[in-house]
C-alpha positions in Angstrom: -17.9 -17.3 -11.3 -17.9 -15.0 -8.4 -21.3 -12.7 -8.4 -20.0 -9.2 -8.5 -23.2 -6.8 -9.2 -24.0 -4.9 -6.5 -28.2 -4.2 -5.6 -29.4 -1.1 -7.8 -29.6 1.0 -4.6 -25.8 0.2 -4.1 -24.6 1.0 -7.6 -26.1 4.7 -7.3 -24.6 4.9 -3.8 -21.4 3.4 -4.8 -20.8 5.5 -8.1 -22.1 8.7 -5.7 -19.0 8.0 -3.4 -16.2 7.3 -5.7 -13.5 5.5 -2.7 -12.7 8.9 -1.5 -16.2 11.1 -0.8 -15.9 12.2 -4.9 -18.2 14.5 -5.9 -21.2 14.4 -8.7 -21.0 17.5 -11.1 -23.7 18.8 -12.3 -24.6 21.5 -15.3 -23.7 24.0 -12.9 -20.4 23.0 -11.6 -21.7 22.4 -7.6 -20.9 19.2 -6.0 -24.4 16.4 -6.2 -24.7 13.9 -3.7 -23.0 13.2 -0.2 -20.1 15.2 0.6 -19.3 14.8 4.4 -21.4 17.0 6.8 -23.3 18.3 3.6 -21.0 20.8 2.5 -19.6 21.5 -0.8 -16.4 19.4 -1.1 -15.1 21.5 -4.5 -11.7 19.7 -3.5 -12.8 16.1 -3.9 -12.4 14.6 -7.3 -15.3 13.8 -9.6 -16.8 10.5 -10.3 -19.3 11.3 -13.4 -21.1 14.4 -15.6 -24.7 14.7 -15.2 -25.4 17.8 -17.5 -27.9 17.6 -20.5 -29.9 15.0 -18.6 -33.4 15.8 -18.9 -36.3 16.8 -15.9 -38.2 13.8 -18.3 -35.4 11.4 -17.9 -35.3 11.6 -14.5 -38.6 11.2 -13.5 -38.7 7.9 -15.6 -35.1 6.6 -13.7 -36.5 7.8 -9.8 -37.5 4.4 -8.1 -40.3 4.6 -6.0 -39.0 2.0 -3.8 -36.0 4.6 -3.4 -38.3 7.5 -2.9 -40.1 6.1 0.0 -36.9 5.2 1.7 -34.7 8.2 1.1 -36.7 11.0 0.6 -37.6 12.1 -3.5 -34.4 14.5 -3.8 -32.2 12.0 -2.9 -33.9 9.4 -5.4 -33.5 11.9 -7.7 -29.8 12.3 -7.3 -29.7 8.2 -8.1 -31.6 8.3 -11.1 -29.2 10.9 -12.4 -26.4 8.9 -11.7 -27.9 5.3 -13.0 -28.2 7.4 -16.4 -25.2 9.0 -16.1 -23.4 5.2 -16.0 -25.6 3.6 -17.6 -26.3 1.2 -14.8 -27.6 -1.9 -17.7 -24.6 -1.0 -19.3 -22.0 -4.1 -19.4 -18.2 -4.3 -20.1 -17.7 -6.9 -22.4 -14.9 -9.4 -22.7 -14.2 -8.8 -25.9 -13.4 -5.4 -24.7 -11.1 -6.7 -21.7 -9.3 -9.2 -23.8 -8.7 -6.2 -26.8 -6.8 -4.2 -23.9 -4.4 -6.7 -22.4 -3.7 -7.8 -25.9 -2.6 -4.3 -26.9 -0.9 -3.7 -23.4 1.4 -6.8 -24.0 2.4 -6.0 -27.5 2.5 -2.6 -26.4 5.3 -3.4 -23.6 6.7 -6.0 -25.7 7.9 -3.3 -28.3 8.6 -0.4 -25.8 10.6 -2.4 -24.0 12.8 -3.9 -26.6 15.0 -0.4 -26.3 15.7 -1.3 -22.5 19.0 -3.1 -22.1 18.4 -5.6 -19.4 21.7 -5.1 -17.5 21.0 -1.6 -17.2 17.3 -1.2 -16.9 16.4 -4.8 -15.9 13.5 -6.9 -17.2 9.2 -7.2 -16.9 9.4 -11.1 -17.1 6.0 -13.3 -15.8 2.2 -12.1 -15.4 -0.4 -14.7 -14.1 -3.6 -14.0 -12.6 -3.8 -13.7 -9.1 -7.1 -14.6 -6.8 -7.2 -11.6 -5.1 -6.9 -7.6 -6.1 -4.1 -7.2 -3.7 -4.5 -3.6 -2.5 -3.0 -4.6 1.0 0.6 -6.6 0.5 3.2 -7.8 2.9 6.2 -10.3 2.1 6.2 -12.3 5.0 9.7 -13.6 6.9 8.0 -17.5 5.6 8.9 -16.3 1.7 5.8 -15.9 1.2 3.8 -13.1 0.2 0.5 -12.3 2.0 -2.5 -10.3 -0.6 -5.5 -8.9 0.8 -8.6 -6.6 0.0 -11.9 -7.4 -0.8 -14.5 -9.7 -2.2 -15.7 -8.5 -5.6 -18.7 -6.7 -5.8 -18.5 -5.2 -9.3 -17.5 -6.5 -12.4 -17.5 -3.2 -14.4 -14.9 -1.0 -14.6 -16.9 2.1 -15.7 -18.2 1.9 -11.7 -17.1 1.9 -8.8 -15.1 -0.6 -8.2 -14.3 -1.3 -4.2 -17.1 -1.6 -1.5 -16.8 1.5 0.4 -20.4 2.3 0.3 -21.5 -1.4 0.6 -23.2 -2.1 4.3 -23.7 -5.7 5.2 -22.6 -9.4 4.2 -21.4 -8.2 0.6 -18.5 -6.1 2.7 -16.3 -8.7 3.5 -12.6 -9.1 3.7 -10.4 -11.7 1.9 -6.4 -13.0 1.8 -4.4 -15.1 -0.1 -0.7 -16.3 0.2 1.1 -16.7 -2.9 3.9 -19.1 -2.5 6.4 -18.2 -5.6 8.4 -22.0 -4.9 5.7 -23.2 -6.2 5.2 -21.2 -9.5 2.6 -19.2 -10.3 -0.3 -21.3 -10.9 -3.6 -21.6 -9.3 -2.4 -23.6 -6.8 0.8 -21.8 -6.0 -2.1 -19.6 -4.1 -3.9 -20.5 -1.0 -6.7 -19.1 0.8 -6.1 -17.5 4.8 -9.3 -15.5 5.3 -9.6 -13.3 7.8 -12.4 -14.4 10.9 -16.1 -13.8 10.7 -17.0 -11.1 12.7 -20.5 -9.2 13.1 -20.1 -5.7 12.2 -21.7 -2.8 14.6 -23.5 -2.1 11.2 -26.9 -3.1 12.5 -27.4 -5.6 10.1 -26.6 -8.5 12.0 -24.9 -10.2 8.9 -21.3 -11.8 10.0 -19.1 -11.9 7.4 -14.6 -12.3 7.1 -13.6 -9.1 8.8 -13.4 -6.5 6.1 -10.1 -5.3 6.6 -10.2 -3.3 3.4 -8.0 0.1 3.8 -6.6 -0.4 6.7 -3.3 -0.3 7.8 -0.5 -2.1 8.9 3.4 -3.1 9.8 5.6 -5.7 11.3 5.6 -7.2 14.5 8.9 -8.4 15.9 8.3 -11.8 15.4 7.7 -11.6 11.6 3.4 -11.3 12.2 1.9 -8.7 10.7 -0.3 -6.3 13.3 -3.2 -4.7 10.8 -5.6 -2.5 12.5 -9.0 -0.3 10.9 -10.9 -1.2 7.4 -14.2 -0.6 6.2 -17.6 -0.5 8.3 -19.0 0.6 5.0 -21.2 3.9 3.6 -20.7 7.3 4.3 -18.0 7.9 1.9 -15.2 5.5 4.4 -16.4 4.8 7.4 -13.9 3.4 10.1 -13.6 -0.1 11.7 -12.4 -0.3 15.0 -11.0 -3.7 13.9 -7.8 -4.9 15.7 -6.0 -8.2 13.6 -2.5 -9.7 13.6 -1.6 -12.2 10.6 0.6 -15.3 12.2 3.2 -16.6 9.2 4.5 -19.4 10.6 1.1 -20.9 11.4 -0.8 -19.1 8.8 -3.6 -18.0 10.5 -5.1 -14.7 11.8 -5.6 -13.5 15.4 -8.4 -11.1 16.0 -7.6 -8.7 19.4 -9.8 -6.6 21.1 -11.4 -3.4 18.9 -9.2 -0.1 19.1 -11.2 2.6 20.9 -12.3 4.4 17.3 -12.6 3.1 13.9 -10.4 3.7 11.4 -10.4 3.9 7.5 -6.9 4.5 5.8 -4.9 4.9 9.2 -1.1 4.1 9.2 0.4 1.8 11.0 4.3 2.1 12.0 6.2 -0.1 14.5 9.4 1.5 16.9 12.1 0.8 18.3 10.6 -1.0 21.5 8.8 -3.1 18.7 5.4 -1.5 19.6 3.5 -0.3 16.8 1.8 3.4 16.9 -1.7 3.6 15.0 -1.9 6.9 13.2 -5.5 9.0 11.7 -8.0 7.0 9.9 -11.4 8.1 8.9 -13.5 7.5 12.2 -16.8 5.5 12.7 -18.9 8.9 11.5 -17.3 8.2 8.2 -15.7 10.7 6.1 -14.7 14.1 7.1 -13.7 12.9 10.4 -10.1 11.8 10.7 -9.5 11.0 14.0 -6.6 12.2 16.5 -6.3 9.9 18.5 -3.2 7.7 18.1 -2.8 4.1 20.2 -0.5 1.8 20.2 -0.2 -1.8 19.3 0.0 -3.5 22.1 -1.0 -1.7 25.4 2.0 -0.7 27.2 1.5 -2.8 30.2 1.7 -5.8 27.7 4.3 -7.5 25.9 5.8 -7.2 22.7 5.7 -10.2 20.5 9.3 -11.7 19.7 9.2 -15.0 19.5 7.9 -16.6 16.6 5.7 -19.1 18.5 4.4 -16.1 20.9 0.6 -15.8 19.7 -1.1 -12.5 21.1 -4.3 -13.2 22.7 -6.7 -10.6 23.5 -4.0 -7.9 23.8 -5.6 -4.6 23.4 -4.5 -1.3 22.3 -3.9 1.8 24.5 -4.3 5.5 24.1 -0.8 6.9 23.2 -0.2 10.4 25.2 -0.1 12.4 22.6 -2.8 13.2 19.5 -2.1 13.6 15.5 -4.2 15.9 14.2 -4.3 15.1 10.3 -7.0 16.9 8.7 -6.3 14.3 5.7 -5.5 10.3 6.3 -2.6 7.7 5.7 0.1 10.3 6.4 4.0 9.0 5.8 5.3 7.5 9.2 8.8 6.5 9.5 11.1 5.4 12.8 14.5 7.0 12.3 17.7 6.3 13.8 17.3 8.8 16.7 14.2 6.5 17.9 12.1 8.9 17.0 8.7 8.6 15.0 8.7 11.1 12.1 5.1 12.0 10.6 4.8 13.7 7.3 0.7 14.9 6.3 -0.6 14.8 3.2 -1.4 18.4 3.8 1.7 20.7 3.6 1.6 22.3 7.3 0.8 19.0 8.8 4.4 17.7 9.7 5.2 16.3 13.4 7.6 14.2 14.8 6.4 11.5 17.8 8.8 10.4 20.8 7.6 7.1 21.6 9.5 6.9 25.3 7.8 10.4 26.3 4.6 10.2 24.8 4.9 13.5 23.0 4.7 15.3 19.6 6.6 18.6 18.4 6.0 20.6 15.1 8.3 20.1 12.0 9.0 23.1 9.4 6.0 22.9 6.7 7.0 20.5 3.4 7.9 23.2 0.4 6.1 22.3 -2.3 3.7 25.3 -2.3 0.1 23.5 -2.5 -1.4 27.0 -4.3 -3.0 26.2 -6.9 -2.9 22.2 -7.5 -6.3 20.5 -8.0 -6.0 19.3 -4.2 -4.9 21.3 -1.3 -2.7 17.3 -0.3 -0.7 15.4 -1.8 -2.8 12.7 -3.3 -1.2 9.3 -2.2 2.4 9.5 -2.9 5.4 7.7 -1.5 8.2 8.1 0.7 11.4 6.1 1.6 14.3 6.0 4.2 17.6 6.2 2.4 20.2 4.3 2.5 22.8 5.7 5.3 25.2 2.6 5.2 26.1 0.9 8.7 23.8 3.3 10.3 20.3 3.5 10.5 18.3 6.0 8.3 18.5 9.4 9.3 16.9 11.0 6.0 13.7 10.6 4.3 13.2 11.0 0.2 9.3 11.9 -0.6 8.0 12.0 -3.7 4.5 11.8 -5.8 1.2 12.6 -5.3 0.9 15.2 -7.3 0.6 15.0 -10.9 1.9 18.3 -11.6 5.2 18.1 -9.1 7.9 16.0 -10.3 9.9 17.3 -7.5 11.4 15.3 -4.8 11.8 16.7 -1.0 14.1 15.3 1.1 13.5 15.5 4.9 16.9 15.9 7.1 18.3 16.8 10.0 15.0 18.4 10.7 14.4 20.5 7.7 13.1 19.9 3.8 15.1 20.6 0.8 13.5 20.4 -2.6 15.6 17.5 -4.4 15.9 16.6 -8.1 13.3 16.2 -9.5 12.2 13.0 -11.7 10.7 12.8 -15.1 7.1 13.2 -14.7 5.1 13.6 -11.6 2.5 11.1 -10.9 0.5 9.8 -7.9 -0.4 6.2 -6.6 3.0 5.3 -6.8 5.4 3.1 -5.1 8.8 3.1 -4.9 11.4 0.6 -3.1 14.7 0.5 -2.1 16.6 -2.7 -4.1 19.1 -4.6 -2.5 22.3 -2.8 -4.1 20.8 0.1 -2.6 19.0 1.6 -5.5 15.4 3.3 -5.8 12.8 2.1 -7.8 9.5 3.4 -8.5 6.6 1.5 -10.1 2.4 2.3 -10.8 1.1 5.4 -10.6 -1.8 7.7 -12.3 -2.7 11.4 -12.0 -5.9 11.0 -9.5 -7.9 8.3 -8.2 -9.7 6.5 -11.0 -8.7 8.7 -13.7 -5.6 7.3 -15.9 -5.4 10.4 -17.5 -8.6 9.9 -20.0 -11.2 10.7 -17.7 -12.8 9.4 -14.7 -13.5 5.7 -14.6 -11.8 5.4 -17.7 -8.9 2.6 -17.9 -7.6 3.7 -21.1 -4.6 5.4 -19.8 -2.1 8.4 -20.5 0.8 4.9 -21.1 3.7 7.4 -19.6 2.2 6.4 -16.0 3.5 2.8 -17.1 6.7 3.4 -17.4 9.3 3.2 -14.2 11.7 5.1 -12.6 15.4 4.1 -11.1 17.3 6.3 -8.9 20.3 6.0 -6.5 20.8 5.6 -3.1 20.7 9.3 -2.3 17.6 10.2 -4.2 18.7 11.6 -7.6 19.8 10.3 -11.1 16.6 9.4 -11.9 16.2 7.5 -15.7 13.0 6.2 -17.4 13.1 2.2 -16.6 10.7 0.4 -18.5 6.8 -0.3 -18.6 4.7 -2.0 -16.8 1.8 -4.2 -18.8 -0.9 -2.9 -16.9 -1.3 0.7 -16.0 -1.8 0.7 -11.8 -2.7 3.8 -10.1 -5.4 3.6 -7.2 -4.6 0.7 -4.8 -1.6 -0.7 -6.5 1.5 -2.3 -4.9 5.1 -3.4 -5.0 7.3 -5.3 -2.5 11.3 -6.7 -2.8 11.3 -10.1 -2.6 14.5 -12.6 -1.2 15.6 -13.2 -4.5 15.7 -10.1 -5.5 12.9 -10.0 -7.8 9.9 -6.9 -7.5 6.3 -8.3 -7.4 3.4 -5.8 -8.5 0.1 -6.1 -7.7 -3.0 -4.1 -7.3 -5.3 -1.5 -8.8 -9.0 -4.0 -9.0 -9.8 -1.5 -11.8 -7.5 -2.1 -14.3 -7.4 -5.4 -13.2 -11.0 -6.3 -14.1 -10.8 -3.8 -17.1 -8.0 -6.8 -18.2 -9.1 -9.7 -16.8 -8.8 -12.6 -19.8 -11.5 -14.0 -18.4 -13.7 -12.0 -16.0 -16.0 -15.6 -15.4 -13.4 -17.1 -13.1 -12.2 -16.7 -10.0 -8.8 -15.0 -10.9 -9.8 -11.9 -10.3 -6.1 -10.2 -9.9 -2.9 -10.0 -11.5 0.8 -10.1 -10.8 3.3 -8.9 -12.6 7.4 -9.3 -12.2 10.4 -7.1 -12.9 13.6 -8.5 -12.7 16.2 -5.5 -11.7 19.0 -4.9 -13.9 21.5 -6.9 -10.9 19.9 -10.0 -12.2 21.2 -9.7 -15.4 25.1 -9.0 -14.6 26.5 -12.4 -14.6 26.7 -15.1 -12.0 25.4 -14.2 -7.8 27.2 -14.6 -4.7 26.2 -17.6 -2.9 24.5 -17.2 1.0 24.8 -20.5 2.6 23.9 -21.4 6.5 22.8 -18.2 9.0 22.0 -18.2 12.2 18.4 -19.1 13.3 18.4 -17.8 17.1 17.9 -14.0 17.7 20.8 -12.1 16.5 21.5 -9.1 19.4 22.5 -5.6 18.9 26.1 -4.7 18.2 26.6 -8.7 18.3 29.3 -10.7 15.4 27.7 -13.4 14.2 28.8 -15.9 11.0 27.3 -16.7 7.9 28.1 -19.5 5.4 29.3 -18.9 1.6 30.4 -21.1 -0.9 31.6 -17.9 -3.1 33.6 -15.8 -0.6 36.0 -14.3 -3.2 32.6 -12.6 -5.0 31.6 -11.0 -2.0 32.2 -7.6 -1.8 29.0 -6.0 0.8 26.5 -7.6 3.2 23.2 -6.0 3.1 20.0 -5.9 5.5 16.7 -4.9 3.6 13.8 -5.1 5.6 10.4 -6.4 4.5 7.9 -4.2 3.0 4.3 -4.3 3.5 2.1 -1.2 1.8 -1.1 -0.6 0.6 -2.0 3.4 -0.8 1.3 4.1 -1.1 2.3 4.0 2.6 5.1 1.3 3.5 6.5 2.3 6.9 8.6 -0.9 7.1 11.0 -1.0 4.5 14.6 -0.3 5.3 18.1 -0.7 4.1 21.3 -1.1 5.9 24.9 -1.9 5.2 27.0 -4.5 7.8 30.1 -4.2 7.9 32.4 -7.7 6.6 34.6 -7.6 9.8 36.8 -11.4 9.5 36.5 -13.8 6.2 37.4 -17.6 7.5 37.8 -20.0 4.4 34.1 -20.3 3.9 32.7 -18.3 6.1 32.3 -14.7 6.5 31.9 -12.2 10.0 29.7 -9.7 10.1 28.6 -7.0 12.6 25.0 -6.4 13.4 23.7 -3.4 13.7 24.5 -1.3 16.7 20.3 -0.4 18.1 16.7 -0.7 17.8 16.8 2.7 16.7 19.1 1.9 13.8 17.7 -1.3 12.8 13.5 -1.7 13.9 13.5 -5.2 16.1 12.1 -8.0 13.7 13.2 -9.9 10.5 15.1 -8.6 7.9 16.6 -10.7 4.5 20.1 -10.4 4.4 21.5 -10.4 0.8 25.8 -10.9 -0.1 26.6 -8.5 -2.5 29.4 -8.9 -5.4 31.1 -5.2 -6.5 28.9 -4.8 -9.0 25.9 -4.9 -7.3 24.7 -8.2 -8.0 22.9 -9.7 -5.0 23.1 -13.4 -3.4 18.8 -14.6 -2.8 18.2 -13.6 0.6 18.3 -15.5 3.6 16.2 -14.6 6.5 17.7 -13.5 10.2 16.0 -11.5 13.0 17.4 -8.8 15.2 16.4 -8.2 18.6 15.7 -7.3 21.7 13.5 -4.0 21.5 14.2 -1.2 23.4 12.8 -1.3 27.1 
């Protein structure tokens, strides 16, 4: 068993923070505790109630250990919260196992209504060894989780180690390999290196990586730059790492010039990857401006798989981002430009990489007035679908519980879109092979399921998906998911067609069947209704070498009767919502030969991002071949 409780001085401080600077309510109504700067945050979202507790009961709680070190008030404020959660308070596995019980008999008979070649099909959940609130499918087939190591086992508290300082805020990854099942030892453990934090503790620990960000190299590695220096709420690490598939190990580069806590991470055309906002190293309430790019521009891009970066640092890109709120949408589009949509409503820009400059985009319509946040609270976004070309349209969606609108970003200007059936935030959604949207998790705020704050009895509508078309609309009720996952939940396509879902440490300890072992996460899989259509199109041989721009290039097929479309989907990675990578993109059949089929690759780097992308054979129906991996290439110079 892993030891999860946090010191008593790190409960209060953790519970005082919530992940996102939450607030403490008192009798009054006025933010307790450590809002950034000391200011009232009245817009942050609220962790626990500490009205009706007594002058008495307070003075009993205050530790004089505490007192001496922080001053009485701020002891005070502690005590408050240690009876407001009842720090001796357990969660009991009796309590754990009750709930997935009822969620799996729960799904079981919801989802008996759901024809599976229409709606498609929840199939296997196994535990997992890791919380998984960063995810990336990797070009190796494998799928690469990452977060944290545990440092509560109750899910009444907070549950992630943003307030933690020292050896106990450490970073952790696994790679799940799905050939070989979903045991224990289908897992295997790639931690990130030991590094000594500029915390002043002088405690060296994995590099904790948790809520960073992070996209695709050309090469298929995985460029993840920021995480937690711990306390104040989210406090920026200036931490600079790549993940290496093919030799499965990480490659720590020099630190970026500010930390960073919930940046984004996307990657251009010229294969260089641009390093957006973040909570800086004076914690939270200071997203930074600066952007840099991944690597320096006097250095070269990785494209060849055996091409390890060494020491390659970062450089300051020419223009700044000014998010007041972090892990804005960032998407390349097919005009090479690098299109930034804020969390806050009048925070839209659009970035040229080959300039170095940023201009102004019209304000997103979905009048903030009046919604519990002034942002959008973690929703996603996707590139759809524009056939043989490369996306020229973004759908968003989420992030506010109240909106069930979608706004669609084209051409330079928003339109409000259809909206879908509930609105919800946490959520991720994915674009399938066929084309198709798909959105999964979800909740209405940050720890709150819709039963009150740290509470993971949920409002069970937030379980339940959402398919759409290619262009954004349609949208039908899909159905549930066994665990409700909100806060740090993911989803990625994998190449054989299958959805994985991961994430959300909450619910996953609040339903972990046994919270003694090492398992601490869980993985769930939803088969698409394309699996369930009869018989796939078979993908034989493909070419290994770099295919070029604009280039024909064969593929083998045993099947070349069933093959109606040839499809490019590009890996997703995502954590908070944000997954700048995936992308979707038609190629057009142009000879068939017997066995053997002739297709056209895609015309740029501005239609197709440099890197690897699974290429899938599709029938007329829709129903995909598994995926075979190729890589495009060269970047833009």
């Amino acid at each position: 068993m892993v030891q999860r409780k946090l010191s008593r001085l790190a409960v209060a401080c953790a519970v005082v923070s919530a992940v996102t600077a939450s607030t403490l309510l008192a009798a009054s109504g006025s933010a307790l505790g450590h809002s950034a700067g000391g200011t009232d945050d009245s817009t942050a979202p609220s962790t626990l109630r500490t009205a009706g507790i007594s002058e008495e009961e307070v003075a009993a709680e205050v530790d004089p250990e505490e007192a001496a070190v922080l001053g009485e008030e701020h002891a005070e404020e502690h005590a408050k919260i240690r009876i407001a959660a009842g720090e001796d308070a357990d969660y009991p596995q009796t309590t754990r196992t009750a709930s997935l019980n009822w969620l799996t008999q729960d799904q079981e008979t919801k989802n008996a209504a759901f024809d599976p070649a229409e709606f498609g099909q929840f199939t296997d959940f196994f535990p997992s060894p890791d919380y998984g609130v960063h995810i990336a499918q990797l070009p190796t087939g494998k799928i690469l989780v990452f977060s944290f190591e545990p440092v509560e086992d109750n899910p009444n508290r907070e549950t992630a180690p943003t307030q933690v300082i020292g050896a106990e805020n450490a970073g952790r990854a696994f790679l799940w390999d799905p050939e070989r099942g979903t045991g224990e030892d289908a897992f295997t453990a790639v931690h990130p290196p030991e590094v000594n934090m500029p915390d002043g503790l002088d405690e060296p620990r994995p590099a904790p990586f948790f809520c960073a960000g992070h996209s695709f190299l050309p090469n298929g590695m995985l460029g993840v730059f920021g995480g937690n220096l711990g306390g104040n709420h989210g406090t920026g690490a200036m931490l600079a790492l790549v993940f290496d598939p093919w030799e499965e190990v990480w490659l720590q580069q020099p630190d970026m010039s500010v930390g960073r806590w919930y940046p984004t991470v996307v990657t251009g055309p010229d294969g260089r990857q641009l390093i957006f906002s973040g909570q800086s190293e004076r914690g939270w309430g200071t997203p930074t401006e600066i952007v840099e790019r991944w690597p320096a521009k006097d250095y070269a891009v990785p494209i060849g798989t055996s091409f390890q970066p060494e020491e390659v640092p970062v450089d300051r890109f020419g223009a700044d981002a000014p998010f007041s709120s972090d892990y804005p949408q960032a998407f390349a589009l097919n005009d090479g430009l690098v299109y930034t949509l804020g969390r806050n409503s009048d925070e839209q820009w659009v970035f040229d990489p080959r300039a170095e400059t940023r201009a102004d985009l019209p304000d997103r319509p979905d009048h903030p007035e009046g919604r519990k946040h002034p942002e959008r609270w973690y929703g996603s976004s996707v590139l759809l679908p524009n056939g043989t070309d490369g996306p020229e349209a973004i759908l968003q969606m989420g992030g506010d519980p109240n909106d069930p609108a979608t706004y669609l970003f084209k051409d330079g200007t928003w339109t409000v879109g259809e909206e879908k059936h509930f609105g919800r935030t946490q959520d991720d959604t994915l674009i399938l092979p066929d084309g198709s949207l798909f959105t999964v998790n979800g909740a209405p705020d940050i720890r709150d399921y819709g039963k009150g704050e740290y509470n993971p009895n949920a409002d069970q509508k937030y379980r339940q998906t959402e398919l759409g078309d290619s262009s954004g609309e349609n949208w039908e009720l899909g159905p549930v998911q066994r665990l409700p996952r909100g806060y740090h939940s993911n989803a990625v396509v994998m190449p054989d067609g299958r959805i994985m879902i991961t994430g959300d440490e909450l619910q996953q300890i609040a339903n972990d069947p046994d919270i003694t072992d090492d398992m601490h996460g869980a993985i769930e899989i939803y088969e698409p209704a394309y699996l369930h259509r009869g018989d796939r199109p078979d993908l034989g041989d493909v070419p290994r070498q770099t295919i070029r721009y604009g280039r024909h290039f064969d593929v083998g097929t045993s099947t070349p009767d069933q093959v109606a479309r040839a499809v490019v989907l590009a890996p997703s990675t995502s954590t908070h919502s944000i997954n700048t990578s995936q992308r979707h993109l038609e190629l057009e059949i142009t000879a068939r030969d017997g066995d053997s089929l002739e297709l056209l690759a895609p015309h740029s780097p501005e239609d197709a991002i440099p890197g690897f992308y699974m290429l899938f054979l599709l029938d007329e129906d829709g129903v995909p071949s598994e995926a075979q991996w190729i890589q495009f290439g060269p970047p833009r110079r």
